[in-house]
C-alpha positions, -999 to 999 in steps of 0.1 A, spaced: -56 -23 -144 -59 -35 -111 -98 -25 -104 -104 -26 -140 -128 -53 -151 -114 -85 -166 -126 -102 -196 -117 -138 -208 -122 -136 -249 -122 -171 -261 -107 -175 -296 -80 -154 -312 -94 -151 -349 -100 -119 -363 -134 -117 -339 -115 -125 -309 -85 -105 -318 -107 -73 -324 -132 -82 -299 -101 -78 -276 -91 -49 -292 -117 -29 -285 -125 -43 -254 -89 -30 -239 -90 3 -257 -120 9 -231 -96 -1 -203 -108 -35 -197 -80 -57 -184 -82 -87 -206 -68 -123 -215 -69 -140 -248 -76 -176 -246 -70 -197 -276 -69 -229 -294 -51 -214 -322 -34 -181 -330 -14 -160 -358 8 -178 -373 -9 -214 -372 -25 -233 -402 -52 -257 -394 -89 -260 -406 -107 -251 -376 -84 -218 -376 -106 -199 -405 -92 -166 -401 -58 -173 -417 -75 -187 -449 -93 -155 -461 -87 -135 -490 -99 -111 -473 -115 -76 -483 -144 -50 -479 -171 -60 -507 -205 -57 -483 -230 -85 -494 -259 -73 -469 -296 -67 -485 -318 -56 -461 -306 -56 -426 -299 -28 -409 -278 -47 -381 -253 -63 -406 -249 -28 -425 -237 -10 -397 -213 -38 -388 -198 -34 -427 -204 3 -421 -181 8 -389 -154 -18 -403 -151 3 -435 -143 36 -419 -118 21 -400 -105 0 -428 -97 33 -444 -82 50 -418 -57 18 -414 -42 22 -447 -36 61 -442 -22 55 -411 -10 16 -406 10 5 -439 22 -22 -419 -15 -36 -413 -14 -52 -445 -44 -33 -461 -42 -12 -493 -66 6 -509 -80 -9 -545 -109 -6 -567 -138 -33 -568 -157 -43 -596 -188 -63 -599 -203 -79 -627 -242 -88 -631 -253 -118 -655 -290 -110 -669 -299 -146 -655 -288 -136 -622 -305 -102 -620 -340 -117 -603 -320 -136 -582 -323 -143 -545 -290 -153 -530 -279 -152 -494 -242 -149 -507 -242 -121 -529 -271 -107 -515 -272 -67 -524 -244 -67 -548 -270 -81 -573 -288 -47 -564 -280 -17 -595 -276 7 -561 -260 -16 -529 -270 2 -498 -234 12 -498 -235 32 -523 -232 67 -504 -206 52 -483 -178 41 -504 -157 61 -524 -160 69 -560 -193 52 -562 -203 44 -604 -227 25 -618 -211 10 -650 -224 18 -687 -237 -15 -698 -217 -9 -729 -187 -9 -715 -191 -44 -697 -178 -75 -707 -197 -104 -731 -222 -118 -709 -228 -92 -685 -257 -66 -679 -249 -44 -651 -222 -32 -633 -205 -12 -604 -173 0 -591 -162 16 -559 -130 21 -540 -128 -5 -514 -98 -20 -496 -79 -56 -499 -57 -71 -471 -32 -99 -468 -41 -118 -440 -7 -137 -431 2 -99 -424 -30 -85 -409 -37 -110 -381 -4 -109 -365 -3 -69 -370 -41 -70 -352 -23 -95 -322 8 -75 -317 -19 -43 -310 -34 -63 -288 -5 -69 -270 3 -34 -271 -24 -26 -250 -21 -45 -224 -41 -78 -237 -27 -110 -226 -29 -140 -248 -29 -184 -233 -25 -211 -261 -52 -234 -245 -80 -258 -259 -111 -256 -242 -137 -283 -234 -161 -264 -219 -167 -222 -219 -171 -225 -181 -133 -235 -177 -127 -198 -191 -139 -179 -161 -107 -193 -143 -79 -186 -169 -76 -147 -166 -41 -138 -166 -40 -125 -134 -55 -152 -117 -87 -137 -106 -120 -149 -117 -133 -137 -152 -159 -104 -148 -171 -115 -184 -167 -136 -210 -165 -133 -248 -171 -161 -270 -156 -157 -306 -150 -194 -309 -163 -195 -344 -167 -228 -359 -157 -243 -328 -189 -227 -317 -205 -256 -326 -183 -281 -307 -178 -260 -268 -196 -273 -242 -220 -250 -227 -229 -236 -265 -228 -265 -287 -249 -237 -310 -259 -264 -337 -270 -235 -362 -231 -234 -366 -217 -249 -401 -190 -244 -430 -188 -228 -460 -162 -244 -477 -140 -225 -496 -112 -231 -519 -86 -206 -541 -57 -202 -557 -29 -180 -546 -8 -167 -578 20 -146 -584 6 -127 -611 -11 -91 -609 -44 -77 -612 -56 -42 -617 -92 -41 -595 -106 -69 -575 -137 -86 -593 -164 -102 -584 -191 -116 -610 -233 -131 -601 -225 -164 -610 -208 -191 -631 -219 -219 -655 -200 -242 -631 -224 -248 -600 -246 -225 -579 -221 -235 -552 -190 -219 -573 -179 -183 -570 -153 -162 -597 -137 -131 -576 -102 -120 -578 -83 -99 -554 -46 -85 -560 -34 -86 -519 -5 -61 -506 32 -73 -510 18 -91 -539 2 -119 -553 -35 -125 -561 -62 -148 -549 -79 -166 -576 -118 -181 -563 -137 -194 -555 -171 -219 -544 -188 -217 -513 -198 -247 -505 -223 -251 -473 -221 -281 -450 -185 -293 -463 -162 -299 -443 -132 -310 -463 -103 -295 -462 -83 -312 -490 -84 -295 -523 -101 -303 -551 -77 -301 -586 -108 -303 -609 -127 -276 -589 -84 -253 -590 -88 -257 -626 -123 -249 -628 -115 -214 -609 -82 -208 -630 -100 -207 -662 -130 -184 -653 -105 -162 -636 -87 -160 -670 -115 -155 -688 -130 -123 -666 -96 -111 -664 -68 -117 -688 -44 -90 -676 -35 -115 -653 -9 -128 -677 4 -96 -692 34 -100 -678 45 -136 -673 22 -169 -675 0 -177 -646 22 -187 -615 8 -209 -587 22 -202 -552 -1 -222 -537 -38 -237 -536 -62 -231 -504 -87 -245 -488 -109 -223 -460 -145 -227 -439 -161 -202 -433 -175 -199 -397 -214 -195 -410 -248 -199 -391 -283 -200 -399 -301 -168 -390 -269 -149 -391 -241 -138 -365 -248 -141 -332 -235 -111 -310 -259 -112 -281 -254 -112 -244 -265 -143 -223 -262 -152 -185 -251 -187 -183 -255 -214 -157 -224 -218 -139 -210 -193 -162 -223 -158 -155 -221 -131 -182 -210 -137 -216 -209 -119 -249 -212 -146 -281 -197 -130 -312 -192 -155 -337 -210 -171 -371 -200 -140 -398 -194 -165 -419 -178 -149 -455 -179 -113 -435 -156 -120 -407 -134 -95 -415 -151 -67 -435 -177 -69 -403 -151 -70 -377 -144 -39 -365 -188 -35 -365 -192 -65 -340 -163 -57 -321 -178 -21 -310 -215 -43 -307 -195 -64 -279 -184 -33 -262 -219 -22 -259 -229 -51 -248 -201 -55 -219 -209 -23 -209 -243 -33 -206 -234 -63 -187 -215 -44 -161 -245 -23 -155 -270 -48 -147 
C-alpha cells in the first residue's frame, strides 16, 4: 500500500467502521482513529446501544432509500454467508392505529404508508387482512427483514477491517485537523472521513450544531419472540415507541421512546415499566415459556441532525479534503453499508479534483 492513498476515518462506530471498510476494499491504505471502539460502553459511543435491524422508515427521498436499499442486499448476503456477523434473518411486522393513519411523523415516516417504497425490495412482501390484526389496529404489513446483535456485529465489522489491512489508534480528538497527522504510517493524511457522530457536534473545525440526541431507552429480556414488531404509536406520549426484536444468540429488546434533545443517559423505571407492559400487550408469546426475564435495561442516543445525514465532501481550511458521514440518527445501521459506498464515491471524487 505504499503509493496507495491514505485516509484518516475519524470515529469507529458502525459509520466509521464501514466507512473504513469500504474504503480499504478499494485499496485505500487507511487508519482508524477513535475515541471509542467495540467493546466500550459509554453514552457518546451510540453504536453499541442499538437494537439494531433493517425496518426502512424513509418517505420520500430518494437519497435515503438507496442508502436502506444498498444496506439491505448486503444485509442478506451476510447472513448466507457470515453466521458469525451476528445477523439472522426474521420477519417484521407493523401495526397501523386508525388515529395514526393521517399522520405525519419523521420517525416512522413510510411505514405509516399501506405500500412502503420497499415493498418490491424485501422478501415475502404482504399487506395484512385487516381482520386478522390485532384490537386497535387498522392496517398492517409484513416482510422478511433481518435483526442483529450488536455486541457481536461491531467487533465482527472491526476484525474485517483489520483483515484488510485497516489500522485502528484509541485517541480523542480536539480538533479534525490533528487527524491529518495520525495516519499509521506516519505520512500526512490524503483524506479525511469524519463519522464522528454525536461528537459531531463537539470537534473543532465542525462543531455542526444541527447535531442532537434521540434518546432512547429498552429493555433487554431473556424471553423469545416469534417476528419483530413495530406498532404507529402508543397512548403513552408521542415521544414513546412499542417495537420488539428477538436478536441472534438470543434474547429480545423490548422499546422504546425516542426522545429528541435529551441527553440523559440514566434510565427511567417508570418509562421500563411503561415499555414492559405495551410489549406484553402487542405480544404475549413473550411469556409462553417462562415469565418475563430482565437481563438488563438500556439507555442509547441516537446520533440525529436536522435536515438529515450529512455525507458530503468539503475542502477545509487547514484541513484539505474531507468526507462527513455522520447524523443517521435511528438508521445508522440499516443505512450503513448505503453511506459507506456514498463515501467511496465521494473519495474518489476527491482524488480526482
Amino acid at each position: 500500500m505504499t503509493n496507495a492513498k491514505k485516509i484518516v476515518v475519524i470515529g469507529a462506530g458502525v459509520a466509521g467502521l464501514t466507512s473504513a471498510l469500504q474504503l480499504s476494499k478499494k485499496g485505500y491504505d487507511v487508519t482508524i482513529v477513535a475515541k471509542f471502539v467495540p467493546g466500550d460502553y459509554d453514552i457518546e459511543y451510540t453504536s453499541p446501544w442499538a437494537g439494531a435491524n433493517w425496518m426502512s422508515f424513509v418517505k420520500d427521498n430518494q437519497r435515503l432509500a438507496n442508502y436502506d436499499r444498498i444496506t439491505y442486499g448486503v444485509f442478506q448476503r451476510l447472513v448466507k454467508e457470515c453466521p458469525d456477523a451476528g445477523i439472522w434473518p426474521q420477519r417484521c411486522i407493523t401495526y397501523v392505529r386508525p388515529e395514526d393513519l393521517d399522520k405525519q411523523s419523521d420517525l416512522l415516516g413510510g411505514l405509516l404508508d399501506a405500500r412502503p417504497w420497499f415493498a418490491d425490495l424485501v422478501g415475502n412482501f404482504t399487506m395484512l387482512d385487516p381482520s386478522t390484526l390485532p384490537k386497535g389496529y387498522c392496517q398492517g404489513i409484513a416482510y422478511d427483514s433481518v435483526c442483529m446483535n450488536v455486541q457481536v456485529y461491531l467487533p465482527w465489522l472491526q476484525s474485517q477491517c483489520f483483515a484488510n489491512g485497516v489500522k485502528l489508534k484509541v485517541i480523542t480528538l480536539k480538533h479534525i485537523k490533528e487527524a491529518v497527522n495520525l495516519h499509521a504510517s506516519g505520512c500526512k493524511a490524503d483524506l479525511i472521513v469524519n463519522c464522528t457522530g454525536l461528537l459531531a457536534s463537539k470537534l473543532g473545525g465542525v462543531m455542526d450544531s444541527k447535531i442532537y440526541p434521540g434518546r432512547g431507552q429498552t429493555v433487554l429480556v431473556r424471553n423469545h419472540a416469534p417476528a419483530m414488531y413495530n406498532v404507529s404509536g402508543t397512548t403513552d406520549g408521542e415521544d414513546e415507541l412499542t417495537y420488539i426484536m428477538s436478536r441472534p444468540g438470543g434474547g429480545t429488546i423490548l422499546g422504546g421512546c425516542y426522545q429528541k434533545g435529551n441527553w440523559n443517559g440514566a434510565v427511567d423505571p417508570n418509562l421500563a415499566e411503561r415499555i414492559i407492559r405495551r410489549s406484553l400487550e402487542l405480544c404475549p408469546e413473550l411469556e409462553n415459556d417462562f415469565p418475563l426475564d430482565i437481563v438488563r435495561h438500556n439507555v442509547g442516543l441516537r446520533p440525529s441532525r436536522e435536515g438529515g445525514p450529512r455525507v458530503e465532501l468539503e475542502d477545509l481550511d487547514g484541513v484539505g479534503k474531507v468526507v462527513h458521514n455522520y447524523g443517521a440518527g435511528g438508521a445508522g445501521y440499516q443505512s450503513s453499508y448505503g453511506m459507506a459506498d456514498h463515501v467511496v464515491e465521494l473519495a474518489e471524487l476527491a482524488f480526482k479534483e
